[in-house]
Chimera marker file (.cmm) of the C-alpha trace (Angstrom):
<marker_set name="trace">
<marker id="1" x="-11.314" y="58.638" z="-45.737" r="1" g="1" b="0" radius="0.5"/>
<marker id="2" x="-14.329" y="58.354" z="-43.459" r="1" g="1" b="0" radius="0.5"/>
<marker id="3" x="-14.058" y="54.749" z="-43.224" r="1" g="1" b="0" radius="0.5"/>
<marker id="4" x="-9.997" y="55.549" z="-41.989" r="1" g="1" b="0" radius="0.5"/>
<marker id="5" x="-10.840" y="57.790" z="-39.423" r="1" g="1" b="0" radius="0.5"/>
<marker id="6" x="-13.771" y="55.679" z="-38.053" r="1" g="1" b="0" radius="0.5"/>
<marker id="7" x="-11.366" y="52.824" z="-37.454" r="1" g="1" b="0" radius="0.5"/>
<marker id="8" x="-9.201" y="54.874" z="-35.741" r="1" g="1" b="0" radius="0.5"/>
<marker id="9" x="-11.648" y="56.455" z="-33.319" r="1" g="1" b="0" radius="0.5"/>
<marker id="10" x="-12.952" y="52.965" z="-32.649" r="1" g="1" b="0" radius="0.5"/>
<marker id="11" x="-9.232" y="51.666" z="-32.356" r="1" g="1" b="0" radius="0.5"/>
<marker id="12" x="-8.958" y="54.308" z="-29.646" r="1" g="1" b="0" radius="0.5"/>
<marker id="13" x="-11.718" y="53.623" z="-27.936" r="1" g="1" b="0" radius="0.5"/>
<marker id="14" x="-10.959" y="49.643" z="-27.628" r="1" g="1" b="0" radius="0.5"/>
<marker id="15" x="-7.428" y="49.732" z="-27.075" r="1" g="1" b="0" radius="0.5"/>
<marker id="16" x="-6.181" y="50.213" z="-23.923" r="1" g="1" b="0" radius="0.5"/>
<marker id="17" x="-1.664" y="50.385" z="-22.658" r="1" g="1" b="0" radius="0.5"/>
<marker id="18" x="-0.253" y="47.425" z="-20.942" r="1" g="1" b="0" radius="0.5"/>
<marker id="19" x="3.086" y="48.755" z="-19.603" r="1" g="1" b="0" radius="0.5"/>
<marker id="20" x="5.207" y="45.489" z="-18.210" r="1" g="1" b="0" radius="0.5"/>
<marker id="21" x="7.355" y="46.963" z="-15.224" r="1" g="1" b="0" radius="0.5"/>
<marker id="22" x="9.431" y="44.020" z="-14.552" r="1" g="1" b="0" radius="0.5"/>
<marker id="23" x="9.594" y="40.726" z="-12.996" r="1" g="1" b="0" radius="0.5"/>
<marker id="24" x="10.803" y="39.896" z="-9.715" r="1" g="1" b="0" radius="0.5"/>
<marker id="25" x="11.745" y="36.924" z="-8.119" r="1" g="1" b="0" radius="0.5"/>
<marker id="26" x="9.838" y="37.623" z="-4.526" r="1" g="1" b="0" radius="0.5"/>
<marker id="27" x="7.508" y="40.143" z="-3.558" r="1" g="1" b="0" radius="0.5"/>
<marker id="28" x="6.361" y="40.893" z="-0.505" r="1" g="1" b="0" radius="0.5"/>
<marker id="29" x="3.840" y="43.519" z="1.633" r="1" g="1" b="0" radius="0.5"/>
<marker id="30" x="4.140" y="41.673" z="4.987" r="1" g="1" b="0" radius="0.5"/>
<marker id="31" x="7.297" y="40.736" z="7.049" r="1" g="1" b="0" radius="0.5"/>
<marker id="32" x="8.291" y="37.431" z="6.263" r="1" g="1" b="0" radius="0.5"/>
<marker id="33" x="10.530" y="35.486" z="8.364" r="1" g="1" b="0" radius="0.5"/>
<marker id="34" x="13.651" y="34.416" z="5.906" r="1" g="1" b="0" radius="0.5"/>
<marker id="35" x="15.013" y="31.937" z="8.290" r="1" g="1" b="0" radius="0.5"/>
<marker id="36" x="12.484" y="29.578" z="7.655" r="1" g="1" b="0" radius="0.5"/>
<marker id="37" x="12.137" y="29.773" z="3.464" r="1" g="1" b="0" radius="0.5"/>
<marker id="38" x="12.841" y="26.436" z="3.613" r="1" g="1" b="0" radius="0.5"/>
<marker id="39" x="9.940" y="25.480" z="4.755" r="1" g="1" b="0" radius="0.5"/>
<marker id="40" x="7.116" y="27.657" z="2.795" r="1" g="1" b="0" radius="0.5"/>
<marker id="41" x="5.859" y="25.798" z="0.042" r="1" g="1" b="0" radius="0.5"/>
<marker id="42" x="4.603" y="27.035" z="-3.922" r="1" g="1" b="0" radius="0.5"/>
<marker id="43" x="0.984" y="27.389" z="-3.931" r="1" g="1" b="0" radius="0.5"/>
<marker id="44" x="-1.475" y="28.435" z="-7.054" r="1" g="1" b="0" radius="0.5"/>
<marker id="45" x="-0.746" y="31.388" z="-9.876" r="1" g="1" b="0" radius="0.5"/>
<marker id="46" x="-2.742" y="34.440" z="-8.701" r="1" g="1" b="0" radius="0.5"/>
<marker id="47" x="-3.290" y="37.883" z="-9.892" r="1" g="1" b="0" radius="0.5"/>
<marker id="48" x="-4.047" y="40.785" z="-7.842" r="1" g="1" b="0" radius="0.5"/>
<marker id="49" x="-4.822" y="44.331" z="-9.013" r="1" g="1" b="0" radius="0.5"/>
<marker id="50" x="-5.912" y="47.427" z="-7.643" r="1" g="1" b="0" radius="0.5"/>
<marker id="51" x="-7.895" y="50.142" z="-10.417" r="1" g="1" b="0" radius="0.5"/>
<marker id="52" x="-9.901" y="53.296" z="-10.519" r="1" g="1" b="0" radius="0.5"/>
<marker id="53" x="-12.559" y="53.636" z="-12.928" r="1" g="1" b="0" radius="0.5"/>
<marker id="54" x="-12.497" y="56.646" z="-14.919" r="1" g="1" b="0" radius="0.5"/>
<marker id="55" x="-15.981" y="58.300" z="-15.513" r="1" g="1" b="0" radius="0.5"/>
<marker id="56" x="-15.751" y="61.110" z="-18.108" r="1" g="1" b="0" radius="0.5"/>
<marker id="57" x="-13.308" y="62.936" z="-16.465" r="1" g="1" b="0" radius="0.5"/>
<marker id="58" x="-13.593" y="61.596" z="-12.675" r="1" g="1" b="0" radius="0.5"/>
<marker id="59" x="-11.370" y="59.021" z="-11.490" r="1" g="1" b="0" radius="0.5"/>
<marker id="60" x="-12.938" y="56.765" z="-8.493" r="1" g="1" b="0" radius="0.5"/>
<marker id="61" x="-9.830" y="56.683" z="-6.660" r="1" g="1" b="0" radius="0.5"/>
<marker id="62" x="-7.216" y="59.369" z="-6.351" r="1" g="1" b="0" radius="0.5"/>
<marker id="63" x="-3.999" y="57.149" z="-6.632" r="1" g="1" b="0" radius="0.5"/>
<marker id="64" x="-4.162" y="53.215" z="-7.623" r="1" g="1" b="0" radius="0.5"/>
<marker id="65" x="-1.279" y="51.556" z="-5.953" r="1" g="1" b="0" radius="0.5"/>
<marker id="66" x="0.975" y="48.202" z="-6.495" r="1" g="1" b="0" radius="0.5"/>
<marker id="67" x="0.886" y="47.313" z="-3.000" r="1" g="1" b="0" radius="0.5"/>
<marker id="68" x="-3.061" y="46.972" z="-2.927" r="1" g="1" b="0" radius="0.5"/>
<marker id="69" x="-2.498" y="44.864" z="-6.053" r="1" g="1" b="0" radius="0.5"/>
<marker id="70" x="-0.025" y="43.097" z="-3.852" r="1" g="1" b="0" radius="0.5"/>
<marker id="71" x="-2.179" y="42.311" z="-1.390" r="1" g="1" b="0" radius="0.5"/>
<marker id="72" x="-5.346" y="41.207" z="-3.252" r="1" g="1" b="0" radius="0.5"/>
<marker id="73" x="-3.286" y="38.997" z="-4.521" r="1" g="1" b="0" radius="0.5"/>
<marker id="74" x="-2.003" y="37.716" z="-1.677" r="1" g="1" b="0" radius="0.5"/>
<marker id="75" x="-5.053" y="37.113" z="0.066" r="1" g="1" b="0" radius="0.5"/>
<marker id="76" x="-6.144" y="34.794" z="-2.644" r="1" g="1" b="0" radius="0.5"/>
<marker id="77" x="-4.677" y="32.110" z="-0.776" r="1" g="1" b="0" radius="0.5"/>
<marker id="78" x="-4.931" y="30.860" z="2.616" r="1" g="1" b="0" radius="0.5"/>
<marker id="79" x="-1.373" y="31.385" z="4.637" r="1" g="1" b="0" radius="0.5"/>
<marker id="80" x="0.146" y="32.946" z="1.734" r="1" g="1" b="0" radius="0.5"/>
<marker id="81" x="2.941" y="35.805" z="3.128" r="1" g="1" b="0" radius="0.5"/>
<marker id="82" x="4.106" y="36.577" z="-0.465" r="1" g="1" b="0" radius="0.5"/>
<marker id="83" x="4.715" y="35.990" z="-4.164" r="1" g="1" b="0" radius="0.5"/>
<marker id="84" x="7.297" y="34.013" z="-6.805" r="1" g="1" b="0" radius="0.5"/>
<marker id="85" x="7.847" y="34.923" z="-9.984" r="1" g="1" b="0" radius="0.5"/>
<marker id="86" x="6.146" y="38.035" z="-10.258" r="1" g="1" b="0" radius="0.5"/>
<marker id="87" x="4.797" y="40.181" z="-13.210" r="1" g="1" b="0" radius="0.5"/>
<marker id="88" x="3.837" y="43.930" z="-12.072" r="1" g="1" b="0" radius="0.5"/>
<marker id="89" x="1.720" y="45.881" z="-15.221" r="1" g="1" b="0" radius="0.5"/>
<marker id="90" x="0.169" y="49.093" z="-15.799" r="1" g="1" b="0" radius="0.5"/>
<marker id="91" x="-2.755" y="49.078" z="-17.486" r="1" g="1" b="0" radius="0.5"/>
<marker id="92" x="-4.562" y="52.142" z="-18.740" r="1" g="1" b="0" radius="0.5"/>
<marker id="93" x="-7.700" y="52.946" z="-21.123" r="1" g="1" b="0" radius="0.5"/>
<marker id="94" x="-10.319" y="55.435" z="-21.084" r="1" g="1" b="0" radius="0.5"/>
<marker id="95" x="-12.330" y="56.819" z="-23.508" r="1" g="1" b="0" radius="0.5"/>
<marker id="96" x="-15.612" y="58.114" z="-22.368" r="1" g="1" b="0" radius="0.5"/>
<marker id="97" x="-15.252" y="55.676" z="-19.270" r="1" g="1" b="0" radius="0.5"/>
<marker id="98" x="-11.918" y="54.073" z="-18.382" r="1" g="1" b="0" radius="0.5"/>
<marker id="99" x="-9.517" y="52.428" z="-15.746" r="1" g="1" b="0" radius="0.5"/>
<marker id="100" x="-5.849" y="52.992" z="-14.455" r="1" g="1" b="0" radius="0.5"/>
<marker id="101" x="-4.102" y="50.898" z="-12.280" r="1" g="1" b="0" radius="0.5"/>
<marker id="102" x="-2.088" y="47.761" z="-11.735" r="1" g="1" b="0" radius="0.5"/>
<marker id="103" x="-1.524" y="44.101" z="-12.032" r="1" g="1" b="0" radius="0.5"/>
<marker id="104" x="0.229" y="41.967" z="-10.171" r="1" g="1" b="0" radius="0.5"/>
<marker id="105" x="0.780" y="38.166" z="-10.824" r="1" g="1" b="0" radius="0.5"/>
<marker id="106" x="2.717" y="35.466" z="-9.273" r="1" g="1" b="0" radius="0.5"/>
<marker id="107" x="2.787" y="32.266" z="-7.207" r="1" g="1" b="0" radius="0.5"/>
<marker id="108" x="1.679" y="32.221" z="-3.694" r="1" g="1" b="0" radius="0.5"/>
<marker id="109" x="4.580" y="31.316" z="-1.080" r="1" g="1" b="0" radius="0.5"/>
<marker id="110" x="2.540" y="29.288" z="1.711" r="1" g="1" b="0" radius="0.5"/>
<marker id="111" x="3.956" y="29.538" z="5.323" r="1" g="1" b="0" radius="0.5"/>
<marker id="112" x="2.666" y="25.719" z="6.442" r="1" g="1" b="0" radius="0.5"/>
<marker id="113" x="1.897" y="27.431" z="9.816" r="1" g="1" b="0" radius="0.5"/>
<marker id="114" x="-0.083" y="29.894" z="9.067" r="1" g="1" b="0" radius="0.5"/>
<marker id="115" x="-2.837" y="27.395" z="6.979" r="1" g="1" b="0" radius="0.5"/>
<marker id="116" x="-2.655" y="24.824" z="10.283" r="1" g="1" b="0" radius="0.5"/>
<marker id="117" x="-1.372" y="22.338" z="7.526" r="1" g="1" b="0" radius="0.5"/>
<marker id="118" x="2.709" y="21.941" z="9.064" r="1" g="1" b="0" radius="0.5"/>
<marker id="119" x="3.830" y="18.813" z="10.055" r="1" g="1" b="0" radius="0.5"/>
<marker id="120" x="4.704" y="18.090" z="13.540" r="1" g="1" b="0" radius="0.5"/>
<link id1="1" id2="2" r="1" g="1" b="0" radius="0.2"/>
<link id1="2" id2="3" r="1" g="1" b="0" radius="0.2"/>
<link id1="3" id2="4" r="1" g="1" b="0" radius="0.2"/>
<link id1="4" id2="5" r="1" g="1" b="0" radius="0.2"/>
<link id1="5" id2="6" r="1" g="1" b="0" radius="0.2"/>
<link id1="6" id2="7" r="1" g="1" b="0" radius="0.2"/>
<link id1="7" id2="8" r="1" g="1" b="0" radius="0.2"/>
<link id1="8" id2="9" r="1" g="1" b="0" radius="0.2"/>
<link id1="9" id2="10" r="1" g="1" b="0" radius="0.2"/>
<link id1="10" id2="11" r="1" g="1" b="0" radius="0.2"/>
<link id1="11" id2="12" r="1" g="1" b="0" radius="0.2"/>
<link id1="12" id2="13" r="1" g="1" b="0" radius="0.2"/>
<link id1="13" id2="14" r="1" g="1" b="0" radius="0.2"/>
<link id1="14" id2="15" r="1" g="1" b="0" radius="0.2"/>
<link id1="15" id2="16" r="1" g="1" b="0" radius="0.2"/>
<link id1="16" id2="17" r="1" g="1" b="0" radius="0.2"/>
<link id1="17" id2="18" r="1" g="1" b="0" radius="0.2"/>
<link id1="18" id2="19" r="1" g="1" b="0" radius="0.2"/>
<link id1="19" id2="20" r="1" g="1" b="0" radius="0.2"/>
<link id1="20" id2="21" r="1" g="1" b="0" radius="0.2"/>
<link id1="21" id2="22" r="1" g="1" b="0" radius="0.2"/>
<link id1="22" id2="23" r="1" g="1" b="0" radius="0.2"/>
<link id1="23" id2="24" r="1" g="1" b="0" radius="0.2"/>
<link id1="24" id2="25" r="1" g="1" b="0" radius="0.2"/>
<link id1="25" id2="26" r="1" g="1" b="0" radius="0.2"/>
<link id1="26" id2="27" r="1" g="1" b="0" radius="0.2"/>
<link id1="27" id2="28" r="1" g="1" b="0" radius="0.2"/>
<link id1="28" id2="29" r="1" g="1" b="0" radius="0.2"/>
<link id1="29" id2="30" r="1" g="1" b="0" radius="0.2"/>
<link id1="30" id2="31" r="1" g="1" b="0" radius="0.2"/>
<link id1="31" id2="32" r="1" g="1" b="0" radius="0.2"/>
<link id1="32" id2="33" r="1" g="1" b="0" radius="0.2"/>
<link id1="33" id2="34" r="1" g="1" b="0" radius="0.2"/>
<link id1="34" id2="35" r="1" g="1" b="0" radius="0.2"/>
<link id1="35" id2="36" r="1" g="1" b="0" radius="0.2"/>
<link id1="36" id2="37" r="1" g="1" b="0" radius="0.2"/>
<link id1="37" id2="38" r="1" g="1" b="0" radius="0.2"/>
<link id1="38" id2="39" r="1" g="1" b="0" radius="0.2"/>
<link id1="39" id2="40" r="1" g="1" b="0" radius="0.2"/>
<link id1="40" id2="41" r="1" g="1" b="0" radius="0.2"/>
<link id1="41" id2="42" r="1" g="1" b="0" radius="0.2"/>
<link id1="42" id2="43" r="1" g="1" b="0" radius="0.2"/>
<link id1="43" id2="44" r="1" g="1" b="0" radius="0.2"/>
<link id1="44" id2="45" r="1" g="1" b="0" radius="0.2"/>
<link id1="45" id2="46" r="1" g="1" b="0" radius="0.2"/>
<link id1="46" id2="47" r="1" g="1" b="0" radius="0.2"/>
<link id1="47" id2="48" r="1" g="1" b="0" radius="0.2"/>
<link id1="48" id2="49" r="1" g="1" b="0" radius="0.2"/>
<link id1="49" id2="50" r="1" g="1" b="0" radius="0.2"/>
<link id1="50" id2="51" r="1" g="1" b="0" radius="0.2"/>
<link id1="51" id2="52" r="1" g="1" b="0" radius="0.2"/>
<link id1="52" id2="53" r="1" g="1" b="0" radius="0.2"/>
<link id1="53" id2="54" r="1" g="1" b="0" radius="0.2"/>
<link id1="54" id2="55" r="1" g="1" b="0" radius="0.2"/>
<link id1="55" id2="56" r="1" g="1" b="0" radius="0.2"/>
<link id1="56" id2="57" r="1" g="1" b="0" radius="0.2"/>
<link id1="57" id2="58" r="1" g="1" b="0" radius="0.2"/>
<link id1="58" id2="59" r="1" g="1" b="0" radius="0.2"/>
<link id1="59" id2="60" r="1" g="1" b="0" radius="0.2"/>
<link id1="60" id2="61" r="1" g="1" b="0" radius="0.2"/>
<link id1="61" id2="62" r="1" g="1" b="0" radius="0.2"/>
<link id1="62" id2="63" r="1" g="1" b="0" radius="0.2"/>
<link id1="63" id2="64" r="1" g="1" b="0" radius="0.2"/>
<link id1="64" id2="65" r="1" g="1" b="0" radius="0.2"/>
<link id1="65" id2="66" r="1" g="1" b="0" radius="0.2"/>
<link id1="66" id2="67" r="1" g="1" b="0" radius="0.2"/>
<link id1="67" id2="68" r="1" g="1" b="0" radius="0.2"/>
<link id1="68" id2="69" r="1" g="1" b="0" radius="0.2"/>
<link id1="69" id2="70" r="1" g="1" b="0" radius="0.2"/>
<link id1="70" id2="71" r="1" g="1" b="0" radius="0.2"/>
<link id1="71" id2="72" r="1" g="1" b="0" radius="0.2"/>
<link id1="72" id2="73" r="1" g="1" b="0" radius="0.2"/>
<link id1="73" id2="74" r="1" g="1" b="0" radius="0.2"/>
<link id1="74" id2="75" r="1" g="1" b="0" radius="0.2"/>
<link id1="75" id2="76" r="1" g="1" b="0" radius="0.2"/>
<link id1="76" id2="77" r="1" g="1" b="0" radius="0.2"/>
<link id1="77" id2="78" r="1" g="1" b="0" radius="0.2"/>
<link id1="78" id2="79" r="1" g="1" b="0" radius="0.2"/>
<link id1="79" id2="80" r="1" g="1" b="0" radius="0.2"/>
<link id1="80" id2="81" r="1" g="1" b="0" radius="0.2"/>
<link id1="81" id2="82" r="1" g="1" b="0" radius="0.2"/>
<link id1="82" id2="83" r="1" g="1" b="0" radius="0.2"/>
<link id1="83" id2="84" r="1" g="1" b="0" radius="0.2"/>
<link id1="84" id2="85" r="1" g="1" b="0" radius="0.2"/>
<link id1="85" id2="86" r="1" g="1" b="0" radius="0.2"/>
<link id1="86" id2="87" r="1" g="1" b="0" radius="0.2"/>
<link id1="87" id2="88" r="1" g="1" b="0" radius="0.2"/>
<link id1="88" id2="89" r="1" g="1" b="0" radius="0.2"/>
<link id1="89" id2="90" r="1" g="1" b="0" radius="0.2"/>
<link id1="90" id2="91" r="1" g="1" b="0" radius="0.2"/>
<link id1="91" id2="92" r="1" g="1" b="0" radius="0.2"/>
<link id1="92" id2="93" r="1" g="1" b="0" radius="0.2"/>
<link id1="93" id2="94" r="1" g="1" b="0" radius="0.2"/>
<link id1="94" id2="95" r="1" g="1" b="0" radius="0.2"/>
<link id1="95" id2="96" r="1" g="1" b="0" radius="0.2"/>
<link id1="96" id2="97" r="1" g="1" b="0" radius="0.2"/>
<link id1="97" id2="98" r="1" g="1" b="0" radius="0.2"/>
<link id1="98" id2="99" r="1" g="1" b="0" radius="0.2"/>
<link id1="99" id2="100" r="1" g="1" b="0" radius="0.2"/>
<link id1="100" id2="101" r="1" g="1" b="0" radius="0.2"/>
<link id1="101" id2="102" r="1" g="1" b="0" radius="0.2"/>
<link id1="102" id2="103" r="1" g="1" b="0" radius="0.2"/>
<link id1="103" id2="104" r="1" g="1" b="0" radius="0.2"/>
<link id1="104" id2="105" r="1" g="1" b="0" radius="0.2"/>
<link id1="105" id2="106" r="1" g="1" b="0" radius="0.2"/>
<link id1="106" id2="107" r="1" g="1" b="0" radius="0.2"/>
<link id1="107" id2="108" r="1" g="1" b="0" radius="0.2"/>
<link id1="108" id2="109" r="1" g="1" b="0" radius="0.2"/>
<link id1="109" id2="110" r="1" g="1" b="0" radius="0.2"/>
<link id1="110" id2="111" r="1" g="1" b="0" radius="0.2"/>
<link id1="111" id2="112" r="1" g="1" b="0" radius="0.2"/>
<link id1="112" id2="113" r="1" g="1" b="0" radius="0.2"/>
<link id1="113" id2="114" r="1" g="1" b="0" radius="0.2"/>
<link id1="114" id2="115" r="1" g="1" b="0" radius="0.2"/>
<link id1="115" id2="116" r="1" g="1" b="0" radius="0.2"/>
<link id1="116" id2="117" r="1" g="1" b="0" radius="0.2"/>
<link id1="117" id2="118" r="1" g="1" b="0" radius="0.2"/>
<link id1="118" id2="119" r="1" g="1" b="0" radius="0.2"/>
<link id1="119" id2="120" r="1" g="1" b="0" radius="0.2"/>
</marker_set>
């Protein structure tokens, strides 16, 4: 019985909730100029996330958000003005200390321009 109810407390304490809140096929914080889609090219697989850590009670930021997960992301990569094939999660655990927040993951979408690599 003891045994039972350790595993359980220590199952609590390890896991943590992955929530998956979709895919999408572009995602975006900046303006991105449509007309010329043609020309952006795929760059690497990145992940972005924004999370508080929870201390006892105390979170370290109010309010994570998806869009600062957005754009960590999309800073990863030189020129990058958005994402492919995205994956947005939660993800939540906290015992005595904890985090909240989100994760983001997707290709980069390169504007040539903006990295000084474009043809002429």
């Amino acid at each position: 019985m003891t045994r039972t109810i350790l595993t359980l407390c220590l199952a609590a304490m390890l896991g943590s909730c992955t929530l998956r809140h979709g895919d999408f096929t572009l995602m975006a914080t900046r303006n991105i100029d449509v007309s010329r889609i043609g020309e952006f090219e795929r760059g690497p697989r990145v992940e972005g996330e924004n999370m508080s850590h929870i201390i006892v009670f105390i979170p370290t930021v109010l309010q994570p958000n998806i869009e600062d997960a957005i754009e960590n992301a999309i800073d990863k990569v030189p020129g990058a003005v958005g994402l492919t094939d995205v994956v947005v999660r939660q993800r939540a655990f906290w015992f005595i200390y904890g985090q909240a927040g989100w994760l983001v993951e997707g290709t980069a979408l390169v504007d040539p321009r903006m990295t000084g690599l474009a043809q002429p």
